[in-house]
C-alpha positions as CSV (number, residue, x, y, z in Angstrom):
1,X,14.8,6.8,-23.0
2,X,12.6,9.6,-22.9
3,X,13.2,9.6,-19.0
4,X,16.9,9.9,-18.9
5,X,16.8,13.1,-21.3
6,X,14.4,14.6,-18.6
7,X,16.6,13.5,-15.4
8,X,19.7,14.8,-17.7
9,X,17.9,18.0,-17.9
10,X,17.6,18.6,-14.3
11,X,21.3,18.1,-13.3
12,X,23.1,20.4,-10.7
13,X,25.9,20.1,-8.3
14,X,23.2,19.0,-5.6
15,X,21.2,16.6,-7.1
16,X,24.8,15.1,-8.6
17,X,26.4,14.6,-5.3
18,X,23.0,12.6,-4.1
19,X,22.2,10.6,-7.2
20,X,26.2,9.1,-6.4
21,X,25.0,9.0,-2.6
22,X,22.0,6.7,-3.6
23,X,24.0,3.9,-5.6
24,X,25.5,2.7,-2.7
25,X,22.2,1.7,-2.2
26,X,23.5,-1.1,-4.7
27,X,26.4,-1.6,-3.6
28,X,27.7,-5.0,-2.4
29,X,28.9,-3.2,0.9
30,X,26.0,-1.9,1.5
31,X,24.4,-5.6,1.3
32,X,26.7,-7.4,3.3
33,X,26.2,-4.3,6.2
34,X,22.5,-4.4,5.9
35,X,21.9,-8.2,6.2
36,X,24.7,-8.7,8.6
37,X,23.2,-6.3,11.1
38,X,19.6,-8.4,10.8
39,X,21.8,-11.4,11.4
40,X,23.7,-10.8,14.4
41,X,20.7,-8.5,16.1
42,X,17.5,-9.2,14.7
43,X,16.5,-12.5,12.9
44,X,18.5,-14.7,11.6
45,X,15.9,-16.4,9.6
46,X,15.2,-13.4,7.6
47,X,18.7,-12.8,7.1
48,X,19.0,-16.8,5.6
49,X,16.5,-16.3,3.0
50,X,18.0,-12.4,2.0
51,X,21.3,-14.3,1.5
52,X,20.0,-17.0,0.2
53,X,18.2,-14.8,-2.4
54,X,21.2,-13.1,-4.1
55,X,23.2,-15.4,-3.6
56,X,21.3,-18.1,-5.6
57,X,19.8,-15.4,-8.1
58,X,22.2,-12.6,-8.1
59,X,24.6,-14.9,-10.3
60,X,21.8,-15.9,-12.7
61,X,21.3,-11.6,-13.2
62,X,25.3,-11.2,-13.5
63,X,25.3,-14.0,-16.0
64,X,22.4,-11.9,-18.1
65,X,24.5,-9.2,-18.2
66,X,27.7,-10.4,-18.9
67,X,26.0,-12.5,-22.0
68,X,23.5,-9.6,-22.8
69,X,26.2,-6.9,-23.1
70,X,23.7,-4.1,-23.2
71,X,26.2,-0.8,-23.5
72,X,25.0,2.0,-20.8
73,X,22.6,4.9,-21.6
74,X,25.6,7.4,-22.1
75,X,27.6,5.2,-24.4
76,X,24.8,4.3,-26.2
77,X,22.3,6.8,-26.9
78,X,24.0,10.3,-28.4
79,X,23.2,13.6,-26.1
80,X,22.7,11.1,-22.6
81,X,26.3,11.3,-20.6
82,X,27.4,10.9,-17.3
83,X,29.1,12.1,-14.7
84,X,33.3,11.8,-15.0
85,X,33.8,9.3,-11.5
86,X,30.9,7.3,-13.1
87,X,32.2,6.9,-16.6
88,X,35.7,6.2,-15.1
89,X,34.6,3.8,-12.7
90,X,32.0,1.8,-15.2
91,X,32.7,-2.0,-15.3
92,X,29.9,-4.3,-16.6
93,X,26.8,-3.9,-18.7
94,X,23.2,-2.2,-18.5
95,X,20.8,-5.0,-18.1
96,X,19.8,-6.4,-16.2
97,X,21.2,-3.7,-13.9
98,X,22.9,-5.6,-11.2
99,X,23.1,-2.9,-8.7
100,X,19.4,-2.2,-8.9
101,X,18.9,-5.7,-8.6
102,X,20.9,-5.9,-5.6
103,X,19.1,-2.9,-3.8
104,X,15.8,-4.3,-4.6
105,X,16.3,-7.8,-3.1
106,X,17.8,-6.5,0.0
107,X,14.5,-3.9,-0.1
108,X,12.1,-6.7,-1.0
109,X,13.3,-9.3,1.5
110,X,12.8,-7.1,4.6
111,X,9.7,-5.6,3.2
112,X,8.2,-9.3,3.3
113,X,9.8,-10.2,6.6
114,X,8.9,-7.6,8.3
115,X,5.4,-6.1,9.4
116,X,6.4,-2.6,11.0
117,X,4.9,-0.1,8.1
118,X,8.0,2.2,8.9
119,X,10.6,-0.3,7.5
120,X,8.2,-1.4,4.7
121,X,7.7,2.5,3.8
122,X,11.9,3.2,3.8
123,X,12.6,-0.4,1.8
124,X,10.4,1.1,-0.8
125,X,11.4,4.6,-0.2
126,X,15.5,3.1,-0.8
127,X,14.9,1.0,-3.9
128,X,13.0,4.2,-5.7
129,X,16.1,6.2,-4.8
130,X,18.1,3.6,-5.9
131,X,16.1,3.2,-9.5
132,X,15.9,7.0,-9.7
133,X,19.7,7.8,-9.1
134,X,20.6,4.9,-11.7
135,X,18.6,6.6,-14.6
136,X,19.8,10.0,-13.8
137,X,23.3,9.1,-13.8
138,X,22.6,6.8,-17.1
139,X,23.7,3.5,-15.9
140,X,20.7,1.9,-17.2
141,X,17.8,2.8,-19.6
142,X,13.8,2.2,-17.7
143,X,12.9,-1.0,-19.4
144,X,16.5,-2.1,-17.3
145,X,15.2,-1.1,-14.2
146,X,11.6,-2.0,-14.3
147,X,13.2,-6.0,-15.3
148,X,15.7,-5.9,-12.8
149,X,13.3,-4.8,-9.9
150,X,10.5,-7.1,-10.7
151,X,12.9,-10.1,-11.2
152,X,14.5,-9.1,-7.6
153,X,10.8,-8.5,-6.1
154,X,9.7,-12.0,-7.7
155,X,12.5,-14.0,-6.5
156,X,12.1,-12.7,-3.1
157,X,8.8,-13.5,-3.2
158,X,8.8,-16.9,-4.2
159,X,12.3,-18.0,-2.0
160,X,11.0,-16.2,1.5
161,X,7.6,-18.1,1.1
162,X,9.3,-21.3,0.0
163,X,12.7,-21.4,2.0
164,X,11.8,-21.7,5.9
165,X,11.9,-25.8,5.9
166,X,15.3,-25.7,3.4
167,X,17.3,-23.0,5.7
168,X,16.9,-24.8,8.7
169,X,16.6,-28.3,8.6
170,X,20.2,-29.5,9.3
171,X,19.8,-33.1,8.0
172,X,20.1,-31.7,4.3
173,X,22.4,-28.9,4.3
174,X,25.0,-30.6,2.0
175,X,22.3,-30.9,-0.1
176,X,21.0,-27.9,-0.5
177,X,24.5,-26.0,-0.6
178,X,25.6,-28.1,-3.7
179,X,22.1,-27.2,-5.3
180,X,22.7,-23.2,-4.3
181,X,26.0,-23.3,-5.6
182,X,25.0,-24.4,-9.0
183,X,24.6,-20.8,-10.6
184,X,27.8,-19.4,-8.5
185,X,29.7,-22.2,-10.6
186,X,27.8,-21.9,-14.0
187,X,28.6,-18.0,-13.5
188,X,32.3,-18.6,-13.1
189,X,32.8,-21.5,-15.7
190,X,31.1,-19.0,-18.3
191,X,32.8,-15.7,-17.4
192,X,36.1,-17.3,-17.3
193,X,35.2,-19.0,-21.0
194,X,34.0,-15.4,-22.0
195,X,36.9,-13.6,-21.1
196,X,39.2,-16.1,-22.3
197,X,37.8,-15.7,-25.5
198,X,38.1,-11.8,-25.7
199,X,34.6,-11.1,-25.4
200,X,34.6,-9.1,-22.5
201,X,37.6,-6.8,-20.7
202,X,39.2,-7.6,-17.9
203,X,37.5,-5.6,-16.3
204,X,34.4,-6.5,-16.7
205,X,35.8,-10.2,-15.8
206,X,37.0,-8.9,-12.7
207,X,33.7,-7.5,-11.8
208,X,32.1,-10.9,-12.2
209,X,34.3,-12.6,-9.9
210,X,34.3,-10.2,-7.4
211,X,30.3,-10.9,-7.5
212,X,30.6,-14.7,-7.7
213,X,33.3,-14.7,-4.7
214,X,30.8,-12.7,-2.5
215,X,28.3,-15.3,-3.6
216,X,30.1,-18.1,-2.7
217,X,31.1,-16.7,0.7
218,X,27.6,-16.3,1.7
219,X,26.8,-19.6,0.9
220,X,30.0,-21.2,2.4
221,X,29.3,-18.6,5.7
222,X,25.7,-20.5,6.2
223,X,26.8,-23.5,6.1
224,X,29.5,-23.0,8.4
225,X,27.7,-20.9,11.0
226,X,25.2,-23.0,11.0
227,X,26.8,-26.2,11.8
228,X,30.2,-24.4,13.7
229,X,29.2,-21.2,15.2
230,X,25.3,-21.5,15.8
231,X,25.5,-17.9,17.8
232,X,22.1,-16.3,19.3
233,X,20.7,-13.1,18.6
234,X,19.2,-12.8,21.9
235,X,20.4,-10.2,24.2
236,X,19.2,-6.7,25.6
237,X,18.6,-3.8,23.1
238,X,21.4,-2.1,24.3
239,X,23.3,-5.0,23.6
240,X,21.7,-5.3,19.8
241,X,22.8,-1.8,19.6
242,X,26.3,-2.4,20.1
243,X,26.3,-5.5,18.0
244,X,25.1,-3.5,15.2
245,X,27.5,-0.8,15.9
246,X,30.8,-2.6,15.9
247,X,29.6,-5.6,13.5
248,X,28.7,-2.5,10.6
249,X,31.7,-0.2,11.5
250,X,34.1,-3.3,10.9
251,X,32.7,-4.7,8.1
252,X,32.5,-0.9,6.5
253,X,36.4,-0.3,7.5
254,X,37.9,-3.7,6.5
255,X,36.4,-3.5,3.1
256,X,37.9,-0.3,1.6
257,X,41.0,-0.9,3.8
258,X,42.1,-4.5,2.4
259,X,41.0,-3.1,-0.8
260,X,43.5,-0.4,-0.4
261,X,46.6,-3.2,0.7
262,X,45.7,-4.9,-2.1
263,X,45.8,-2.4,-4.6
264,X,49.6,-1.8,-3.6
265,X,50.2,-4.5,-5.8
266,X,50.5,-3.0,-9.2
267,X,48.2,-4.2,-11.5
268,X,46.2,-6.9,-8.9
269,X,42.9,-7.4,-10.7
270,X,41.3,-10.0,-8.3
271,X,41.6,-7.4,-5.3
272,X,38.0,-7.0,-5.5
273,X,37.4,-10.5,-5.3
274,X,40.0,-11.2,-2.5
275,X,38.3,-8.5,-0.5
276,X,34.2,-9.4,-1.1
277,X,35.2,-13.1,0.2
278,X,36.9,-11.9,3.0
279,X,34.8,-9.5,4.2
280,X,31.7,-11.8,3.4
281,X,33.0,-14.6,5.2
282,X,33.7,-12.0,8.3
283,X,30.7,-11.1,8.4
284,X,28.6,-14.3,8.6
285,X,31.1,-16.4,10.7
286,X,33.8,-14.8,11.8
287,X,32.7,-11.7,13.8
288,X,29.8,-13.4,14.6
289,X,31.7,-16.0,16.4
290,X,33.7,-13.7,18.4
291,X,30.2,-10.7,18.8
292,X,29.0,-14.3,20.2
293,X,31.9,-14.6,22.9
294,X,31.5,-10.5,23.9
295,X,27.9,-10.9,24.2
296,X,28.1,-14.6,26.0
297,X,26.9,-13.5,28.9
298,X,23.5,-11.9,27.7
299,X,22.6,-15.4,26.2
């Protein structure tokens, strides 16, 4: 904890306003814009195996913490706190940070896919921002971070060596969809037996299934682009350009603003649920299908 009392120490206005700038870095908006832009314009292999990754991990790490109920830094340890928006805002548990986890497999995935030295430099550069703006703003202690980076940079690991065969060999699909699905549904069966039995708030519950709804969706989205939509990434870089610009700018503004409709509903606790499926399922299949029909004519 020694750490946090020395980030603490350092606070100002400036460094405040960037530490809140570099958790989106673990966001799950920032996810789905990342990996949907390698999937409709670079490689859609690599994009497989980063979905693949949270999607059949990233519930196993949600699970930990939800079962784990670690309290953050600043409730925890007397002199740490945080900033007001963070400790108004703070849903969950401390370990294994999820966010942190998030960042890192999105880093690691395209740090192992890819062999341009610039993108393996910024991957690394974004997941130590990520880890260092998590412990200044005492969402988790070091020991959380240092787990929940090397569990993200092992899973990556082991899945992008292992998956190439399992992402694309169309004969067992079914199959492997009901085996990824397995820790989605062990993650939902358990936080709806948790919360049911007052052990966690609702909204901390509502944090879990906005996660496990995103997870699902990514899994579902596979399956159905690749049997249904099958669209190319091939085209011009001008065209890849464009792709990435409207595909990123409409997953960006549907997000906050179905969030937003939603949230007109007093009291509508699965809003954040509601709104990671749709916009996960967007991404993967439905934009793709009609970016496929603009861009027809470069394929």
């Amino acid at each position: 904890m020694a750490l946090l009392y020395i980030l603490q120490g350092i606070r100002s206005p400036i460094t405040d306003y960037l530490a809140l700038a570099f958790i989106c870095f673990g966001s799950e908006l920032f996810f789905l814009c990342v990996s949907s832009v390698i999937f409709w314009c670079f490689s859609k292999k690599a994009a497989y195996k980063l979905v693949f990754t949270f999607a059949f991990f990233g519930p196993l790490i949600i699970l930990a913490n939800i079962i784990a109920q670690v309290p953050f830094p600043w409730i925890s340890q007397t002199g740490l706190s945080t900033l007001p928006q963070i400790a108004a805002a703070a849903d969950g548990f401390s370990f294994p940070s999820i966010g942190i986890f998030t960042a890192s497999v999105l880093c690691a995935v395209i740090f192992i896919n890819n062999h341009n030295i610039s993108v393996k430099i910024s991957c690394a550069a974004v997941a130590v921002l990520t880890i260092a703006a998590y412990l200044y703003l005492g969402l988790c202690s070091t020991w959380s971070a240092a787990v929940s980076l090397v569990l993200a940079a092992v899973f990556s690991f082991l899945f992008t060596k292992f998956a190439d065969g399992m992402l694309f060999d169309i004969r067992q699909y079914p199959i492997y969809l009901l085996i990824s699905s397995i820790p989605t549904f062990i993650l939902l069966v358990v936080s709806v037996f948790i919360y049911l039995n007052g052990l966690i708030s609702l909204k901390v519950f509502s944090t879990s299934l906005r996660l496990t709804g995103m997870s699902a969706a990514l899994l579902f989205s596979w399956f159905f682009e690749s049997n249904f939509v099958r669209f190319s990434i091939r085209c011009s870089r001008s065209g890849q350009l464009l792709k990435a610009v409207i595909g990123s700018a409409s997953t960006i503004i549907t997000w906050p603003v179905l969030y937003f409709v939603l949230n007109l509903i007093p009291d509508f606790w699965p809003a954040g649920f509601i709104c990671n499926v749709i916009v996960t399922v967007g991404a993967f299949s439905i934009y793709p299908f009609f970016i496929r029909g603009v861009f027809s004519s470069a394929y």
